[in-house]
Chimera marker file (.cmm) of the C-alpha trace (Angstrom):
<marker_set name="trace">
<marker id="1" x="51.573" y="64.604" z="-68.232" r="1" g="1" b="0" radius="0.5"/>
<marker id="2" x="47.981" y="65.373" z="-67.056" r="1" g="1" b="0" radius="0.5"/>
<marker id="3" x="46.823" y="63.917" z="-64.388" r="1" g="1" b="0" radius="0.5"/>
<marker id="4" x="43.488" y="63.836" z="-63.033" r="1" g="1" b="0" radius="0.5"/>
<marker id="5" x="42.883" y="64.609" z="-59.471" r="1" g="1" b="0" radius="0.5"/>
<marker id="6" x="39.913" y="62.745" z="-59.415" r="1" g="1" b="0" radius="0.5"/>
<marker id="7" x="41.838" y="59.858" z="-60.375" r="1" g="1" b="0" radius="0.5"/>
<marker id="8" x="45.243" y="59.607" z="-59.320" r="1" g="1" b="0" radius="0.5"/>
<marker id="9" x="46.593" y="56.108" z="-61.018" r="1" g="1" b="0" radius="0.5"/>
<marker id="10" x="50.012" y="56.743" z="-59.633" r="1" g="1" b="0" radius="0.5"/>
<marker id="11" x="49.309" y="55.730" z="-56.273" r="1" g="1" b="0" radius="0.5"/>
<marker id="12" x="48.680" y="51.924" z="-57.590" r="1" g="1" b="0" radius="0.5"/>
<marker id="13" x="51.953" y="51.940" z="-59.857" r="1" g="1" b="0" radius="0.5"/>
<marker id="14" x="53.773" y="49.700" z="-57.226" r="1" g="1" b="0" radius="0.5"/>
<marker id="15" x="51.108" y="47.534" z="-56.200" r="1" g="1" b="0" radius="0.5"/>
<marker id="16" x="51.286" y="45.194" z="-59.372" r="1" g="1" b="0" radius="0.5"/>
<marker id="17" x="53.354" y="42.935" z="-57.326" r="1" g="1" b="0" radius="0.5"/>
<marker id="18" x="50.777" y="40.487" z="-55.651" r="1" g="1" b="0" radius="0.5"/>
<marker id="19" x="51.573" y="39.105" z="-52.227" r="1" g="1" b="0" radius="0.5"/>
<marker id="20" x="52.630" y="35.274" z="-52.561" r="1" g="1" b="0" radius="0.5"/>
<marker id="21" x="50.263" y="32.942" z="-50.927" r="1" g="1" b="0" radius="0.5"/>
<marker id="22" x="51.872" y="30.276" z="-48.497" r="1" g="1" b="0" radius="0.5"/>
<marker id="23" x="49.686" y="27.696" z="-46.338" r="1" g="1" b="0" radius="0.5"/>
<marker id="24" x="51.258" y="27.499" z="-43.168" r="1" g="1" b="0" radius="0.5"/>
<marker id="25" x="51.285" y="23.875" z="-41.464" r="1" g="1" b="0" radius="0.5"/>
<marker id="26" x="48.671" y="23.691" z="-38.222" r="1" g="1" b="0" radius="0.5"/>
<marker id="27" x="51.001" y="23.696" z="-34.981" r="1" g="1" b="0" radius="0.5"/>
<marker id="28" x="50.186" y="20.293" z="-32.302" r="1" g="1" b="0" radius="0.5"/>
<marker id="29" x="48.141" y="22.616" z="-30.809" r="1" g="1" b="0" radius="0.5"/>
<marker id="30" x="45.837" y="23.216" z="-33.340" r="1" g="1" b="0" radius="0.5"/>
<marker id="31" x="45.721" y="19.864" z="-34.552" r="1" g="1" b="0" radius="0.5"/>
<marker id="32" x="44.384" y="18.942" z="-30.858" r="1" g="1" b="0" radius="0.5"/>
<marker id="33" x="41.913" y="22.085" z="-30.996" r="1" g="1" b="0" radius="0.5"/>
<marker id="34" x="40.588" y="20.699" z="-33.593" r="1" g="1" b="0" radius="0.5"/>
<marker id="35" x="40.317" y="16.790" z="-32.435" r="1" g="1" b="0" radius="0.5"/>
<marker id="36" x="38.658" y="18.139" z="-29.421" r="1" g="1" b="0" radius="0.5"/>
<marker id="37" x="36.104" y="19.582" z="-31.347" r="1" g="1" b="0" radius="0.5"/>
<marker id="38" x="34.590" y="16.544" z="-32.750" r="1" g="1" b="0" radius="0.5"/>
<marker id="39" x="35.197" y="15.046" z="-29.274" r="1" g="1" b="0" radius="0.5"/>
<marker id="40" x="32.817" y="17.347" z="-28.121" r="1" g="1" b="0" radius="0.5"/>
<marker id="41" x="30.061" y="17.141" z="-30.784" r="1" g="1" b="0" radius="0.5"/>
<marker id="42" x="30.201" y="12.942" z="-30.209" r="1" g="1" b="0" radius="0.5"/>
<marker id="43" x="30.335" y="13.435" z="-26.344" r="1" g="1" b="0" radius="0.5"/>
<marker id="44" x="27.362" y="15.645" z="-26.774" r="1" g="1" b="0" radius="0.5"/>
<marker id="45" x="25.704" y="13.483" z="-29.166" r="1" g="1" b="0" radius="0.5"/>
<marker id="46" x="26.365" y="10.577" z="-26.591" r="1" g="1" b="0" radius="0.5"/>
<marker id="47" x="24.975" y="12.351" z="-24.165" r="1" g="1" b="0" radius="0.5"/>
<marker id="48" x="21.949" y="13.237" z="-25.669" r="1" g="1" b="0" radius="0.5"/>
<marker id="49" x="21.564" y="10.173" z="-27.175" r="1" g="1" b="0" radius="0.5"/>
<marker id="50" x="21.229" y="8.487" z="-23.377" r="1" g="1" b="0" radius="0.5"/>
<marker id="51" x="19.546" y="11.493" z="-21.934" r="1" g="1" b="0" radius="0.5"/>
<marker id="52" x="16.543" y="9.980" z="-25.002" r="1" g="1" b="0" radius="0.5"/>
<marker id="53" x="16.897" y="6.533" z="-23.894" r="1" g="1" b="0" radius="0.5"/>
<marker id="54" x="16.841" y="6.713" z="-20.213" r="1" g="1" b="0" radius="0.5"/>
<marker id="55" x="13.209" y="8.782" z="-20.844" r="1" g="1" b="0" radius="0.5"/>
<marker id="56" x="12.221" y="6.415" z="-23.214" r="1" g="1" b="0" radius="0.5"/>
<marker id="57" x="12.886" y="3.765" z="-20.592" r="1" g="1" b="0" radius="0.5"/>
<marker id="58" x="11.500" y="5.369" z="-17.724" r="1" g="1" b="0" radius="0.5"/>
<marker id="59" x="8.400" y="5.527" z="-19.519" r="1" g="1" b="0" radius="0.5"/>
<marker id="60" x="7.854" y="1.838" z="-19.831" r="1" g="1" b="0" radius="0.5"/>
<marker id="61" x="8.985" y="1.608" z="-16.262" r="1" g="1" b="0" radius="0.5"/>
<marker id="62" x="6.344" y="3.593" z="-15.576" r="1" g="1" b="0" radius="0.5"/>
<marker id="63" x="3.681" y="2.103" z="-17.983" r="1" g="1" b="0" radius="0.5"/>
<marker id="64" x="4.660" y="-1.606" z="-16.581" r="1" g="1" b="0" radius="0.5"/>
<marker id="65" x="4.373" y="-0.094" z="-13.357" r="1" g="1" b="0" radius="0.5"/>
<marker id="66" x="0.898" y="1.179" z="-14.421" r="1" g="1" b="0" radius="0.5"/>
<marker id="67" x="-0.238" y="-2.282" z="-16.107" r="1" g="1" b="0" radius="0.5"/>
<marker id="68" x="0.848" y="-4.085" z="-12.090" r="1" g="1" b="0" radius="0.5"/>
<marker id="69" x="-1.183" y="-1.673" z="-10.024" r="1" g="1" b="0" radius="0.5"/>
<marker id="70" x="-4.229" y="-2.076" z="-12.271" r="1" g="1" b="0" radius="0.5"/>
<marker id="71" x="-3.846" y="-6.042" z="-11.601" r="1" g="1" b="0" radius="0.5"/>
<marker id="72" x="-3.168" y="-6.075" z="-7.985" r="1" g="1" b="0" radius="0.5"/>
<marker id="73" x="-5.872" y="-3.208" z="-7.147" r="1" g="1" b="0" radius="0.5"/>
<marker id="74" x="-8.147" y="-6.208" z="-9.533" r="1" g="1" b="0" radius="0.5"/>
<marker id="75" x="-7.357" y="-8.624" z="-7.139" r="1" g="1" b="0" radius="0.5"/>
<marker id="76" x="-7.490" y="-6.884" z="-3.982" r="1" g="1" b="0" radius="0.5"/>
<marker id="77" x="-11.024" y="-6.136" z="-5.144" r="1" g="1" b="0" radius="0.5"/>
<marker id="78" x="-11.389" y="-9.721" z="-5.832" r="1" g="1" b="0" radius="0.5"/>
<marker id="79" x="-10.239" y="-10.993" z="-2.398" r="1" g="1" b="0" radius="0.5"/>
<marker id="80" x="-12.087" y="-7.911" z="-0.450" r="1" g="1" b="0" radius="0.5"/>
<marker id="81" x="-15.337" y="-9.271" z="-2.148" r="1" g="1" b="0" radius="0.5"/>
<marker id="82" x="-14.682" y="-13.147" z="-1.317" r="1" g="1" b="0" radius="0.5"/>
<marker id="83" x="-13.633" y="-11.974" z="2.090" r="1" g="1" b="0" radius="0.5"/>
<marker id="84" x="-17.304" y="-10.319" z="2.609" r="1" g="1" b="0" radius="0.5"/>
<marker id="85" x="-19.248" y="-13.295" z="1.311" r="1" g="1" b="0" radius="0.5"/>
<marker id="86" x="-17.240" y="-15.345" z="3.476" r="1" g="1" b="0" radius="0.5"/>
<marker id="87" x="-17.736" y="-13.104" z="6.690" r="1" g="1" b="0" radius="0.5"/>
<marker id="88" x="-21.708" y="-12.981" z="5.410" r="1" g="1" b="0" radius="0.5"/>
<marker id="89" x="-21.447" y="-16.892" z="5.511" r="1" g="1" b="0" radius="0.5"/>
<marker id="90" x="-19.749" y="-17.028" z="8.634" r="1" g="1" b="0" radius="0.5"/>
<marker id="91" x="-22.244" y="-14.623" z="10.458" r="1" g="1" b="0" radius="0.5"/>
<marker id="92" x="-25.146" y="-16.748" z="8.919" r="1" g="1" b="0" radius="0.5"/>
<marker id="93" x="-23.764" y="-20.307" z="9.862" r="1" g="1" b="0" radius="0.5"/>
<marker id="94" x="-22.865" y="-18.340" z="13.107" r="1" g="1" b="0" radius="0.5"/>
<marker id="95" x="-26.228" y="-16.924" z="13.472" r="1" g="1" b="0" radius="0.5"/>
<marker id="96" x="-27.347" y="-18.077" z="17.343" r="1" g="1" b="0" radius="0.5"/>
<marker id="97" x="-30.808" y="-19.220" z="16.222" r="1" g="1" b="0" radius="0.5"/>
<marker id="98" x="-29.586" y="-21.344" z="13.520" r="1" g="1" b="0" radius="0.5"/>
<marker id="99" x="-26.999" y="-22.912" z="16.398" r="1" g="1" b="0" radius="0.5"/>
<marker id="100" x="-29.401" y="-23.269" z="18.408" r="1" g="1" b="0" radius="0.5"/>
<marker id="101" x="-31.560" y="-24.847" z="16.086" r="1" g="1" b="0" radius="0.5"/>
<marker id="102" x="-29.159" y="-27.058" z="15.122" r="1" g="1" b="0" radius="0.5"/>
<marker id="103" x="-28.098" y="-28.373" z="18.410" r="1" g="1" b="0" radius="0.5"/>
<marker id="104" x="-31.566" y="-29.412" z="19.431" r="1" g="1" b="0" radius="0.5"/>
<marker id="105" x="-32.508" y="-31.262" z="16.463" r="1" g="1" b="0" radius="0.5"/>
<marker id="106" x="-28.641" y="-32.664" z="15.023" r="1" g="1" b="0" radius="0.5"/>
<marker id="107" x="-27.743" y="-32.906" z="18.194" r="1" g="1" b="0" radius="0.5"/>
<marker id="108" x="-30.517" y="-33.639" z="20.496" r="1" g="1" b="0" radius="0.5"/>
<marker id="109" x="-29.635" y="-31.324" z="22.878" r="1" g="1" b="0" radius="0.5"/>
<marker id="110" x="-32.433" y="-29.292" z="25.129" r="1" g="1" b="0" radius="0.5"/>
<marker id="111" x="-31.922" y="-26.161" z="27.447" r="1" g="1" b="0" radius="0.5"/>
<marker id="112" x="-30.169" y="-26.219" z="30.444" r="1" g="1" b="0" radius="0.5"/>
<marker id="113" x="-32.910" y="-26.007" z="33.350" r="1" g="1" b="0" radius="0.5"/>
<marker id="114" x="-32.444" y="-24.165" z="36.944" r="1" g="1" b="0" radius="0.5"/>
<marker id="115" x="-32.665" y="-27.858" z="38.571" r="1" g="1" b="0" radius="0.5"/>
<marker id="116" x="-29.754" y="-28.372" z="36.790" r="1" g="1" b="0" radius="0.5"/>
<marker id="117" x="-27.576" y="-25.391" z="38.418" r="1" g="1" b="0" radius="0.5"/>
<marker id="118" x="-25.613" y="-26.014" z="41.303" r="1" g="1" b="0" radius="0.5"/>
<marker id="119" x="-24.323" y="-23.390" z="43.649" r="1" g="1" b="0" radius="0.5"/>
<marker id="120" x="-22.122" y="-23.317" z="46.362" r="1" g="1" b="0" radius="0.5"/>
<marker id="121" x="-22.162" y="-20.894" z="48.657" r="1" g="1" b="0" radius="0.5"/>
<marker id="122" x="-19.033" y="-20.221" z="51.765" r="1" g="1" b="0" radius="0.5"/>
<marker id="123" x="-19.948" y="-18.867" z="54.460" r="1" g="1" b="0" radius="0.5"/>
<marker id="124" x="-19.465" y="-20.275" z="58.433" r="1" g="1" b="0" radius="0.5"/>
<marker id="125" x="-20.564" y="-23.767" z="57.626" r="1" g="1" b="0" radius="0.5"/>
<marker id="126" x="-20.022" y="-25.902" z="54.456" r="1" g="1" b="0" radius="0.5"/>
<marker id="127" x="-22.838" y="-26.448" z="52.164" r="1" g="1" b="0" radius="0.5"/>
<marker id="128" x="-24.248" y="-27.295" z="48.795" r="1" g="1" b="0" radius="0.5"/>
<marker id="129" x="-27.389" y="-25.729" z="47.278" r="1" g="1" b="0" radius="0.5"/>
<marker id="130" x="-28.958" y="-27.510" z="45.034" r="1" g="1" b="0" radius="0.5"/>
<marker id="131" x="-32.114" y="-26.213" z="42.851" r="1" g="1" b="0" radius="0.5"/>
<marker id="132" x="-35.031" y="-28.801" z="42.515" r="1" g="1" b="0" radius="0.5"/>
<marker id="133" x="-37.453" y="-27.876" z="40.262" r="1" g="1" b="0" radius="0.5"/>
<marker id="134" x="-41.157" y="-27.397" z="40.724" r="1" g="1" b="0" radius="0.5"/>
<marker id="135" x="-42.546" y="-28.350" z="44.676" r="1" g="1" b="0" radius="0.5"/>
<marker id="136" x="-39.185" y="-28.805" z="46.235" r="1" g="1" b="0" radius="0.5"/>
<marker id="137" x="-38.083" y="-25.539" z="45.086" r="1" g="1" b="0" radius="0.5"/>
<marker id="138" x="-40.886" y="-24.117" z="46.340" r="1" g="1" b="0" radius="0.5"/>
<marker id="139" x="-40.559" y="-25.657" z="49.980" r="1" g="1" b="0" radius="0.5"/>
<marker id="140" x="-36.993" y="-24.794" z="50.157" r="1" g="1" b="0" radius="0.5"/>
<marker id="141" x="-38.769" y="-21.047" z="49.149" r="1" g="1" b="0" radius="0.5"/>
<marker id="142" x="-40.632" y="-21.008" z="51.879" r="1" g="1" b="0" radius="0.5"/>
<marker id="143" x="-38.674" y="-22.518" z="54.533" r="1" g="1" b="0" radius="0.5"/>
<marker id="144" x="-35.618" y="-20.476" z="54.023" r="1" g="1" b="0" radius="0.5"/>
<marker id="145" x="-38.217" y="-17.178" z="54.495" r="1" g="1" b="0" radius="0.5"/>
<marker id="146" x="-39.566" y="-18.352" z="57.614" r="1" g="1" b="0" radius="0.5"/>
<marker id="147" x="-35.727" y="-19.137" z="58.787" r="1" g="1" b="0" radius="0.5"/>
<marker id="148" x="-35.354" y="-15.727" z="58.125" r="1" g="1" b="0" radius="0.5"/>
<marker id="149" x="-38.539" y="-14.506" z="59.509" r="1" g="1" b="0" radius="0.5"/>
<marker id="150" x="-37.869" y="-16.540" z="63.165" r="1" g="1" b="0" radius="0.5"/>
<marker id="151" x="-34.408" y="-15.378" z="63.220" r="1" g="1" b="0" radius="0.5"/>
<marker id="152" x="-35.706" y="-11.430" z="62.485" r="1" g="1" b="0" radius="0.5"/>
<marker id="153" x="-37.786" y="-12.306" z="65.626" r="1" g="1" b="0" radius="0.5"/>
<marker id="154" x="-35.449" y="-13.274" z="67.957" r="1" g="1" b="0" radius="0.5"/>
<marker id="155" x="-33.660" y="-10.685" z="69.973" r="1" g="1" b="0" radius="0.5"/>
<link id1="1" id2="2" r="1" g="1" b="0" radius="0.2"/>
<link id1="2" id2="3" r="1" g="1" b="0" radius="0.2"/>
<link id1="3" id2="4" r="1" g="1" b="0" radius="0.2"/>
<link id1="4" id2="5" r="1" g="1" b="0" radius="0.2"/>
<link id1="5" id2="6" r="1" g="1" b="0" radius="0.2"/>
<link id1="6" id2="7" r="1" g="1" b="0" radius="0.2"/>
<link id1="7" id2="8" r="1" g="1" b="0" radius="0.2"/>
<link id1="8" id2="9" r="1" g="1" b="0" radius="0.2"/>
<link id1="9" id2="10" r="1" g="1" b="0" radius="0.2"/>
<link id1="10" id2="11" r="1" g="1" b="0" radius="0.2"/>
<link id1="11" id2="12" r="1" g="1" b="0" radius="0.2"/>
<link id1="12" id2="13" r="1" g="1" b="0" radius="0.2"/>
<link id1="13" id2="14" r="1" g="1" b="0" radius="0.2"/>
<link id1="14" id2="15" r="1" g="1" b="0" radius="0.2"/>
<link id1="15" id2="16" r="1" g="1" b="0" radius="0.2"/>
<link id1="16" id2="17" r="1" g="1" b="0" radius="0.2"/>
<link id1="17" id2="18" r="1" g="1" b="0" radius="0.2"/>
<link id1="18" id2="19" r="1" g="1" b="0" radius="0.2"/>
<link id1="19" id2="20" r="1" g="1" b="0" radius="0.2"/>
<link id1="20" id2="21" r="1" g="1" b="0" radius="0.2"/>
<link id1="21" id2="22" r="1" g="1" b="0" radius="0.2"/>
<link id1="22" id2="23" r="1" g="1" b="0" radius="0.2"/>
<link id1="23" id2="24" r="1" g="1" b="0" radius="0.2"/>
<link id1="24" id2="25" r="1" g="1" b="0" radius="0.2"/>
<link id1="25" id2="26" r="1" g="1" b="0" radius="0.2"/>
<link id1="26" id2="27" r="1" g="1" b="0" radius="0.2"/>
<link id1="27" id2="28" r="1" g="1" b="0" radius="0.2"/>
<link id1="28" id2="29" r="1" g="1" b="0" radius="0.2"/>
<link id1="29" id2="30" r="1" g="1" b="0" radius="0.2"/>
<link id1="30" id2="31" r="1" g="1" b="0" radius="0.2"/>
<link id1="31" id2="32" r="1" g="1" b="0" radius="0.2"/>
<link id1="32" id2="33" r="1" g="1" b="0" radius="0.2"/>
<link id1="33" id2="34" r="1" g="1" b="0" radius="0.2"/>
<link id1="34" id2="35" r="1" g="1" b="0" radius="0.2"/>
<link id1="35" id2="36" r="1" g="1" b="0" radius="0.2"/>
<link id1="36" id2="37" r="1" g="1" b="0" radius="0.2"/>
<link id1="37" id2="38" r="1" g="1" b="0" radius="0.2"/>
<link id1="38" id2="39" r="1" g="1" b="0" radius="0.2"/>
<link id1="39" id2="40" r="1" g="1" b="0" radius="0.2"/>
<link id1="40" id2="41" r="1" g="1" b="0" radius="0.2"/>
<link id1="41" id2="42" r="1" g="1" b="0" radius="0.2"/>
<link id1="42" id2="43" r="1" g="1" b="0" radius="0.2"/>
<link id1="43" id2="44" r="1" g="1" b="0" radius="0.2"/>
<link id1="44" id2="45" r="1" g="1" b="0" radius="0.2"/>
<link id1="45" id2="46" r="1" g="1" b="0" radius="0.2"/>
<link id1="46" id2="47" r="1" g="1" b="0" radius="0.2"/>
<link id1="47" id2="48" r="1" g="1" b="0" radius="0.2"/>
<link id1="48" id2="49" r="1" g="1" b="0" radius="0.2"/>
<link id1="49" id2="50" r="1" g="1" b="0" radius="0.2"/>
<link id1="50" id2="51" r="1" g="1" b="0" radius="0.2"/>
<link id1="51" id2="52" r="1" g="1" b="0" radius="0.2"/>
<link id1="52" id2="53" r="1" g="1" b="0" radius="0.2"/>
<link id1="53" id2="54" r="1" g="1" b="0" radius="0.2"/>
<link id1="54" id2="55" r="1" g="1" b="0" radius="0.2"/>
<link id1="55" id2="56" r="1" g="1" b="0" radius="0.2"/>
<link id1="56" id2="57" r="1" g="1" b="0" radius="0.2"/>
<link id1="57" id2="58" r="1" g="1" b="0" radius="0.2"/>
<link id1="58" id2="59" r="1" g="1" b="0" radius="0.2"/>
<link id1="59" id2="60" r="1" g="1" b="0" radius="0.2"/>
<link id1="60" id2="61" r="1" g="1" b="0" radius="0.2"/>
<link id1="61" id2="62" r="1" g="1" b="0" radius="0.2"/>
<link id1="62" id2="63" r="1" g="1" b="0" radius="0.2"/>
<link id1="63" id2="64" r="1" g="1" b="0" radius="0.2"/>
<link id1="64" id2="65" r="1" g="1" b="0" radius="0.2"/>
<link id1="65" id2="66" r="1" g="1" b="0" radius="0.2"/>
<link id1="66" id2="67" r="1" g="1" b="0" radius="0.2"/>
<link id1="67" id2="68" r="1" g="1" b="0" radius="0.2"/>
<link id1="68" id2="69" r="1" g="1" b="0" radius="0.2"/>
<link id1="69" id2="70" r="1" g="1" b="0" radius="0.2"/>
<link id1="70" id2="71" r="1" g="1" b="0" radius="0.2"/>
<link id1="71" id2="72" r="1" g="1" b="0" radius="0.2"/>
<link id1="72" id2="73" r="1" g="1" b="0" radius="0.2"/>
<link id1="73" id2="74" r="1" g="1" b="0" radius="0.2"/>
<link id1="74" id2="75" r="1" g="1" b="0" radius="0.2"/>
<link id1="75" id2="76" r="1" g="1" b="0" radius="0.2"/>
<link id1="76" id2="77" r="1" g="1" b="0" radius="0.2"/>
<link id1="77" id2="78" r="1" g="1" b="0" radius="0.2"/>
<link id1="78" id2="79" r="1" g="1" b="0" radius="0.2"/>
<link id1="79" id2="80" r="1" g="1" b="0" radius="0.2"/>
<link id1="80" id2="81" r="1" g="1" b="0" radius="0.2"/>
<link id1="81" id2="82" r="1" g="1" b="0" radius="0.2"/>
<link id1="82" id2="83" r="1" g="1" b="0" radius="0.2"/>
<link id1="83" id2="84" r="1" g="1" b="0" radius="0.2"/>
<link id1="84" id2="85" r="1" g="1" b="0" radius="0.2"/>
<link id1="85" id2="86" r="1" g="1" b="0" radius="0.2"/>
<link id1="86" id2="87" r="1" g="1" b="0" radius="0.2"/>
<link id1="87" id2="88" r="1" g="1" b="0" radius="0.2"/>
<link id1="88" id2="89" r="1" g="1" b="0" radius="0.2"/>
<link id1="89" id2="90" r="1" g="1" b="0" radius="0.2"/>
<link id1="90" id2="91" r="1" g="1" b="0" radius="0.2"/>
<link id1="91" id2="92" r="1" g="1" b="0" radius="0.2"/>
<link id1="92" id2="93" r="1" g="1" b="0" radius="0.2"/>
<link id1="93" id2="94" r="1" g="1" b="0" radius="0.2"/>
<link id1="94" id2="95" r="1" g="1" b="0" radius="0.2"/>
<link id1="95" id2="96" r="1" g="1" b="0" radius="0.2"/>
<link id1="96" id2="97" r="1" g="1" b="0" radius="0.2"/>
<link id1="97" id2="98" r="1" g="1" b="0" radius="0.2"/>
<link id1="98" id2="99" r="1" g="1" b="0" radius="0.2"/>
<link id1="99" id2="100" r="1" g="1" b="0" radius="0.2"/>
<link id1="100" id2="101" r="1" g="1" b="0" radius="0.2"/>
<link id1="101" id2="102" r="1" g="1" b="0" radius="0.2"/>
<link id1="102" id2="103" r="1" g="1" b="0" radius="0.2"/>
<link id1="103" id2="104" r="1" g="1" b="0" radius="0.2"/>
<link id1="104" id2="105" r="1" g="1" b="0" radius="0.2"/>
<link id1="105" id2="106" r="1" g="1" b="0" radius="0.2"/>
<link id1="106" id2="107" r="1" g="1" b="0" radius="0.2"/>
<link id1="107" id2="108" r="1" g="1" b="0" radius="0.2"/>
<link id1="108" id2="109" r="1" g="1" b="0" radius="0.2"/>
<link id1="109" id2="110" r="1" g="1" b="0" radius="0.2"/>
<link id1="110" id2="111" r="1" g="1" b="0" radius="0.2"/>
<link id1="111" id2="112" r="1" g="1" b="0" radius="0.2"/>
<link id1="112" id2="113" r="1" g="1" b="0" radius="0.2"/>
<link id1="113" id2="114" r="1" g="1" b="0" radius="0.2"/>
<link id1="114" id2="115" r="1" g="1" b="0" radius="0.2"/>
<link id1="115" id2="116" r="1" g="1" b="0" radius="0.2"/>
<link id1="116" id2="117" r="1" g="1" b="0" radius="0.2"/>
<link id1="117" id2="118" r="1" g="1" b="0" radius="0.2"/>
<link id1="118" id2="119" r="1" g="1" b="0" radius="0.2"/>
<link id1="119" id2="120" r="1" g="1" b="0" radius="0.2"/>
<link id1="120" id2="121" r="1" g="1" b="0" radius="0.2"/>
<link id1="121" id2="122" r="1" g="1" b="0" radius="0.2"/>
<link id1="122" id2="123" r="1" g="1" b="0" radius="0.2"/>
<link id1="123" id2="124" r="1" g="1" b="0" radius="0.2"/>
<link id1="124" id2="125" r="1" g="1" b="0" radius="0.2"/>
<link id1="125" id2="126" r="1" g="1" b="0" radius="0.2"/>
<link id1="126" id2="127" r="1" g="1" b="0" radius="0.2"/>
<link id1="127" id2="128" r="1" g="1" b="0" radius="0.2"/>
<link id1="128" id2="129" r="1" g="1" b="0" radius="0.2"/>
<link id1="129" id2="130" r="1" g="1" b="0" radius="0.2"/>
<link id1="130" id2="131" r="1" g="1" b="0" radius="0.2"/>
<link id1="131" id2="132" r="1" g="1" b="0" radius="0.2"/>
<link id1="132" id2="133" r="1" g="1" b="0" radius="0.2"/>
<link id1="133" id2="134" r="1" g="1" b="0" radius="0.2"/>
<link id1="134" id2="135" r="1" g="1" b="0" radius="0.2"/>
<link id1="135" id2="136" r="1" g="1" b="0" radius="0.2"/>
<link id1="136" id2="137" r="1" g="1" b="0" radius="0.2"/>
<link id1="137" id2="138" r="1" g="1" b="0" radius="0.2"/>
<link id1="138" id2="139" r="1" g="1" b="0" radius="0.2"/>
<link id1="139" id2="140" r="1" g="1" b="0" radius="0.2"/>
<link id1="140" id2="141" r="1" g="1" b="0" radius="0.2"/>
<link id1="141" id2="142" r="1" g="1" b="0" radius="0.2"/>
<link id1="142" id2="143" r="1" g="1" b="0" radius="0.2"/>
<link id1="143" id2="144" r="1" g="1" b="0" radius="0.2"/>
<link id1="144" id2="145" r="1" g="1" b="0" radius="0.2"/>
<link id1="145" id2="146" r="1" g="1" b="0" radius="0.2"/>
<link id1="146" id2="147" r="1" g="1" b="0" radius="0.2"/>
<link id1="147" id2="148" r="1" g="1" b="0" radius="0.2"/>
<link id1="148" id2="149" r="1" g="1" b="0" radius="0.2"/>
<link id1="149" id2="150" r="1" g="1" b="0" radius="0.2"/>
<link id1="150" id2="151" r="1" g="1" b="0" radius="0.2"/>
<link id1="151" id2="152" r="1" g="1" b="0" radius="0.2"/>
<link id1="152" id2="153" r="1" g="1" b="0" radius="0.2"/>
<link id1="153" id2="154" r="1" g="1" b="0" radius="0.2"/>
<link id1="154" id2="155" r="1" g="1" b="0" radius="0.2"/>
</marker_set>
């Protein structure tokens, strides 16, 4: 028999023989390998799933949140701007012309004169000063000076 070396067919005569096939049964272990797999892609879907909807919900906290600042900075503007036209009113009812204006004619009320003052005075003795107006003011002027005057005098 010839053979060619380039081809040596002999080597294969055996080989016709195929291997038989068998499927081998998965072990416990496997069978929980596998169960844990799809455990993990839910748990991560899960997860991802609320890591979405606590962002989604934080952002209409946060846009709510927006929405009550704009309305309370509103009315804080609001109450600063009544609080100024009140304090405007207040200064202008307060004004002391217009009170006094309003005294003397509503009221009928005049300006306290210096006859009207009263002092008292402590010293050694008791007594009561009382301003007059006009000439007895005057008087009491002059004789007080020359009290003082005599008294200068007087060794």
């Amino acid at each position: 028999m010839q053979t060619n070396t380039a081809y040596d067919f002999s080597l294969f005569e055996g080989r016709d023989e195929r291997p038989k096939l068998r499927v081998e049964k998965r072990t416990r272990r496997q069978k929980i390998k596998a169960g844990l797999g799809w455990a993990r892609v839910v748990t991560f879907a899960a997860i991802f799933l609320a890591l979405v909807v606590s962002v989604l919900y934080s952002q209409v906290q946060s846009t709510e949140l927006s929405a009550q600042l704009r309305r309370e900075q509103d009315r804080l503007e609001d109450l600063q701007s009544e609080y100024t036209y009140l304090t405007n009113e207040m200064e202008m009812r307060t004004n002391l012309s217009a009170v006094q204006e309003y005294a003397a004619n509503v009221l009928k009320m005049i300006k306290m004169d210096r006859s009207q003052i009263t002092y008292v005075t402590a010293a050694q003795e008791n007594s009561v000063e009382r301003f007059d107006g006009g000439l007895r003011r005057l008087a009491d002027g002059l004789t007080h000076t020359i009290a003082s005057f005599v008294e200068y005098l007087e060794p």
